[in-house]
N, C-alpha and C positions, 0 to 999 in steps of 0.2 A: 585580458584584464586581470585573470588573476594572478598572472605572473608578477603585473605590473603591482601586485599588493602583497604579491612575497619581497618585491623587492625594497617595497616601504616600510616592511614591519622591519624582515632581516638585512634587510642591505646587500644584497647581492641576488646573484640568478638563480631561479630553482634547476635542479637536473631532473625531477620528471615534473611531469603533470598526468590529472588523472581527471573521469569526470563519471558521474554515475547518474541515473535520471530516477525522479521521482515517476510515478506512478497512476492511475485511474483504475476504476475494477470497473469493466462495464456490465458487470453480473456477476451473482455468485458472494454473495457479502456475509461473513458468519457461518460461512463455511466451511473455512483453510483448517481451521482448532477443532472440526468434527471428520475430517480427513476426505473432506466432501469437495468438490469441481468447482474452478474457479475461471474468471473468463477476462483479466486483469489488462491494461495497454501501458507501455512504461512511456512515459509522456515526453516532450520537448522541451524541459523546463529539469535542470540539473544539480548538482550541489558537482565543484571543483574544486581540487587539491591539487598544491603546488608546493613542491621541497625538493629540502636536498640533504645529505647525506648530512651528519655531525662527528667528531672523533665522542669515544664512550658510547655508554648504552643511555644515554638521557633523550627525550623528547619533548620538545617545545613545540605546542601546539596551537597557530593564535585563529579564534573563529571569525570571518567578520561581519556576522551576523551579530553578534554580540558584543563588537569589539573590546573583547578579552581571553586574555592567553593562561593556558595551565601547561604545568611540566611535571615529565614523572618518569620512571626508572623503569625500563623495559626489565630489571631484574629483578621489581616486586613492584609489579603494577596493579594499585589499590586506587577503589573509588576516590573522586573527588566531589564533596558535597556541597561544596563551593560553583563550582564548574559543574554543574551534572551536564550541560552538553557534552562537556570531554570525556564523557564515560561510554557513550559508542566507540569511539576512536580506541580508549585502554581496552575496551572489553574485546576487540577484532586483535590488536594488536597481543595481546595475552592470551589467548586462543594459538594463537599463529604459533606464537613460541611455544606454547605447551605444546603442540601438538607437532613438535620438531624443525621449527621452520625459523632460522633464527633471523633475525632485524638489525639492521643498524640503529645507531643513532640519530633521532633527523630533526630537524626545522623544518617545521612546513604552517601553511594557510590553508582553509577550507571556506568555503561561503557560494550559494547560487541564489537563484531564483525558482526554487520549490516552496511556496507558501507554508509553514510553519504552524501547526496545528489545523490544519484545514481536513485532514483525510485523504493525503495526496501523496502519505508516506516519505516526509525528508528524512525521518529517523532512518528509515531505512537504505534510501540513498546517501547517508552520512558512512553507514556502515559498508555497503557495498562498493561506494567508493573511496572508502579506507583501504580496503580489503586491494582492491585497483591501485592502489599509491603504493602499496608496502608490493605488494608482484612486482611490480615496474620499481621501484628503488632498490630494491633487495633482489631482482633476479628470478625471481621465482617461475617455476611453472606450474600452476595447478589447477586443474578440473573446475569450471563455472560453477558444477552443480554442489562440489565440496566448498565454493569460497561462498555462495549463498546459503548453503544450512549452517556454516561459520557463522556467519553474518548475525543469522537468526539465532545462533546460540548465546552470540555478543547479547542479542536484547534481549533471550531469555533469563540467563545467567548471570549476567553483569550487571546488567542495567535494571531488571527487575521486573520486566513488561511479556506476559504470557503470551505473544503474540503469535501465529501462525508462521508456515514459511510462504505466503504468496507475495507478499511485498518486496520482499531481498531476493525470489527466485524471478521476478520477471525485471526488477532492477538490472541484476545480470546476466538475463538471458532474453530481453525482448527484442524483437526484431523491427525495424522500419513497415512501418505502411503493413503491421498485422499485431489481434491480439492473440494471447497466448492461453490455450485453453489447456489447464494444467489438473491434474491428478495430484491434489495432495496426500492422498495415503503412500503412493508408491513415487513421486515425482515423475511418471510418465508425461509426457508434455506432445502440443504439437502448437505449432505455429496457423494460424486462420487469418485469411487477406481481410484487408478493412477497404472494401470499392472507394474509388476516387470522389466518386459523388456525394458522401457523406461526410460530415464532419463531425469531432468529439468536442462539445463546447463545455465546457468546467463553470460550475459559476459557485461562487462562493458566498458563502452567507455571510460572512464575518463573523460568524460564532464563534469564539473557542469553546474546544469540546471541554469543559469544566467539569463533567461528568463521565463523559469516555469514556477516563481506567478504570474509574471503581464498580462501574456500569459493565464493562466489559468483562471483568473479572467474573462480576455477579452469572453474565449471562452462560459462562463460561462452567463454573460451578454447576448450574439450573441444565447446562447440556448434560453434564456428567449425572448430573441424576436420574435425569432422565433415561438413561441409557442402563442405570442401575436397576429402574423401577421395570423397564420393560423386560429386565432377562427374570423378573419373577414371572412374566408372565410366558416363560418358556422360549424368549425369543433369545437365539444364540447373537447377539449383537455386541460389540468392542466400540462402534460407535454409534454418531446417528448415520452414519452412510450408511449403513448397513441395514438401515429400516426404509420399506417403502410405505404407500401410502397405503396400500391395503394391510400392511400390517399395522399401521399406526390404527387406522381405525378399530382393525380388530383387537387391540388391545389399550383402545384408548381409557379404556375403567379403571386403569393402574395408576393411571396419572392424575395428581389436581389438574384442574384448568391453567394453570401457568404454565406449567411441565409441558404439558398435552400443546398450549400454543407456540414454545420454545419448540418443540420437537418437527411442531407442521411447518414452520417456517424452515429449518433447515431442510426436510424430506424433501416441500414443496422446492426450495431453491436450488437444489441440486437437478430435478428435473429439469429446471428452467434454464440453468446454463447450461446442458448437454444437450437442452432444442435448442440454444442461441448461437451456440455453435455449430450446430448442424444447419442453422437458416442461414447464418453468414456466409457459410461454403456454398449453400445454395443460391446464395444473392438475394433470398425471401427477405429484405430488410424493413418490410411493414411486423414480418412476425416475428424479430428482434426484439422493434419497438413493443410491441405485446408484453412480450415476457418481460423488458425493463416494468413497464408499466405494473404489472403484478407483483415485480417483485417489491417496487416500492411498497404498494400498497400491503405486502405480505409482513415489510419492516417495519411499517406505522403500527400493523393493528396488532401481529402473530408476536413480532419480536421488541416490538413497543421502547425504540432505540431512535424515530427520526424527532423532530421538534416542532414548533409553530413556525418557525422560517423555511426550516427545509422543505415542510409540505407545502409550505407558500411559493416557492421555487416551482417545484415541481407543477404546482396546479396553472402557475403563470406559464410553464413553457410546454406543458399540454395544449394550451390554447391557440400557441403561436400556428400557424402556416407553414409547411418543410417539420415539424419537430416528428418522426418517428418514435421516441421512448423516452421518459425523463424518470428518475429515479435518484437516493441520496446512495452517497457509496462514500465509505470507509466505516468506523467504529460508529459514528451517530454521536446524537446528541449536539449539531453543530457541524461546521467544517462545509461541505459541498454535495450540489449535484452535479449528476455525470446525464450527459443528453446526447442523442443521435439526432443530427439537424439534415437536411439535405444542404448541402453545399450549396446552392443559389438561396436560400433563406437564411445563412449563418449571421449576416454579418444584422438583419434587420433585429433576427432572434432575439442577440447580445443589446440590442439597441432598447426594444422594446422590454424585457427583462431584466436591465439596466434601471429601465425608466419608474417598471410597475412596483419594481423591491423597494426602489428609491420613495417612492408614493405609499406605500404597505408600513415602512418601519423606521421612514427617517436619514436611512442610509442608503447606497448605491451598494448591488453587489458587486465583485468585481468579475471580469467574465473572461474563460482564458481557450481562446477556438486551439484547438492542440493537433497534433500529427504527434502517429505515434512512431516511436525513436526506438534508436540499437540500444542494448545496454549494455553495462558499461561490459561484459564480457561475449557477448553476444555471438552466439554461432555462426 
């Protein structure tokens, strides 16, 4: 398909294609920016690139999500505020060059099926399989784990958006039929099997996150302080990973009550994706569902980021029959929940959680039963 829409826009055939997948975090949310453990699955559902070479250093890039095209000069590649989608693409593509790695000129298309503001990470699959199009056009050979913190530097630096590296590191490095329980301080990683029996059902609120970035910035901010208030209190810490619970309590009197609840949400989340990955290994997929379950509730009340839909979600696929853990995942304020269903209850889940969102707010969620996928550089 997408070839067939390179060949509508530019008239003729691409010479590569590339594909990157968006993302799920089954635990672990608000803690990649505090260098804390993440428990992330890169989904079924992709953003694809199709081009092919141009003479000069020009690139014409048309999205077709958008259907609109921007162009610009590998030789001084500047925002476009016009196109701000096209500014993942400039900011991987200007990266690459600065950091010795030169490009042609290209034509090319991008456009998948990653939901777009939902908290499923397309920006980040936009980037990393950028990153995928320019290796395969241009020859390149380079290390997953350097074209993922690229990636992440595209949306730091370019684009403007503080984000973590867990979204662009499991974009290209997750693997089929496991999630990826990753160390954001040092990017150690390991891969954890997802049993056959379960499935990951996505469901979507239809929010857009309207509050997201400036919410995520805030939270972002209120971590760093936190971190500041508690080294008055003698505690040798660089972030919140570095704080347990017994230390938090014993120094909980340094902190407002905001601080104090920003800080218990991370400490606590961290513990909870390093037993959710150790239950996975063990197959204990009731005390998965557990720790999703807490962790929502740790985002509603500690980190004060889900909404009246999302916890609507969540409390509707509690109920269901088969649902092990239902929790919101990505930024908040809007976007989706991530759920572990038994596999013989999936499709009733989607059915009935369909019906009761539809009955609650007017609207139908939409619901996406997922298998998690290679990405796009995948070991």
């Amino acid at each position: 398909m997408i070839e067939q829409k390179f060949e509508e826009v530019f008239g003729g055939k691409p010479h590569f294609v590339a594909r990157a997948p968006g993302r799920v975090n089954l635990i672990g949310e608000h803690t990649d920016y505090n260098d804390g453990f993440v428990l992330p699955v890169a989904i079924d559902r992709f953003v694809w690139f199709a081009g092919c070479r141009r003479e000069g250093r020009t690139v014409r890039a048309y999205a077709l999500d958008f259907h609109a095209q921007s162009e610009f000069s590998l030789d001084q590649t500047l925002r476009d505020e016009e196109h701000a989608w096209s500014n993942y693409l400039r900011g991987v593509s200007k990266f690459l060059e600065s950091d010795g790695h030169p490009l042609p000129g290209a034509d090319l298309v991008f456009g998948g099926d990653v939901p777009r503001e939902a908290g499923l990470s397309s920006s980040a699959a936009v980037e990393v399989g950028a990153a995928a199009f320019w290796q395969g056009l241009a020859g390149l050979r380079l290390d997953p784990v350097y074209l993922a913190k690229l990636a992440r530097r595209a949306e730091n630096e370019f684009v403007g958006v503080p984000c973590g590296i867990m979204d662009q590191f499991v974009s290209a490095l997750g693997r089929q039929d496991h999630a990826l329980f990753l160390d954001c301080r040092d990017l150690s990683h390991r891969h954890v099997p997802l049993p056959d029996e379960v499935k990951i059902v996505v469901c979507n609120s239809g929010v857009k996150r309207a509050l997201a970035q400036s919410e995520y910035e805030v939270r972002l901010k209120q971590c760093r302080q936190a971190v500041a208030q508690l080294g008055t209190a003698g505690l040798a810490v660089k972030s919140l990973r570095d704080v347990d619970e017994e230390d938090l309590e014993m120094a909980a009197s340094t902190l407002t009550e905001v601080l104090l609840k920003r800080a218990r949400h991370v400490v606590t989340e961290n513990r909870r994706v390093s037993g959710a990955a150790q239950a996975l290994e063990e197959g204990d997929l009731e005390r998965v569902g557990e720790l999703m379950n807490q962790s929502h509730e740790s985002l509603r009340d500690d980190y004060e980021v889900s909404s009246l839909e999302l916890d609507a979600l969540v409390e509707i696929a509690q109920r269901q029959p088969g649902t092990l853990g239902a929790r919101m995942t990505g930024a908040g304020f809007g976007g989706c929940t991530v759920n572990l269903v038994r596999e013989s209850a999936a499709d009733s889940f989607a059915e009935v959680v369909r019906r009761d969102y539809q009955q609650a707010f007017g609207r139908p969620a939409e619901i996406y039963l997922c298998r998690a996928s290679n990405g796009a550089f995948a070991e």
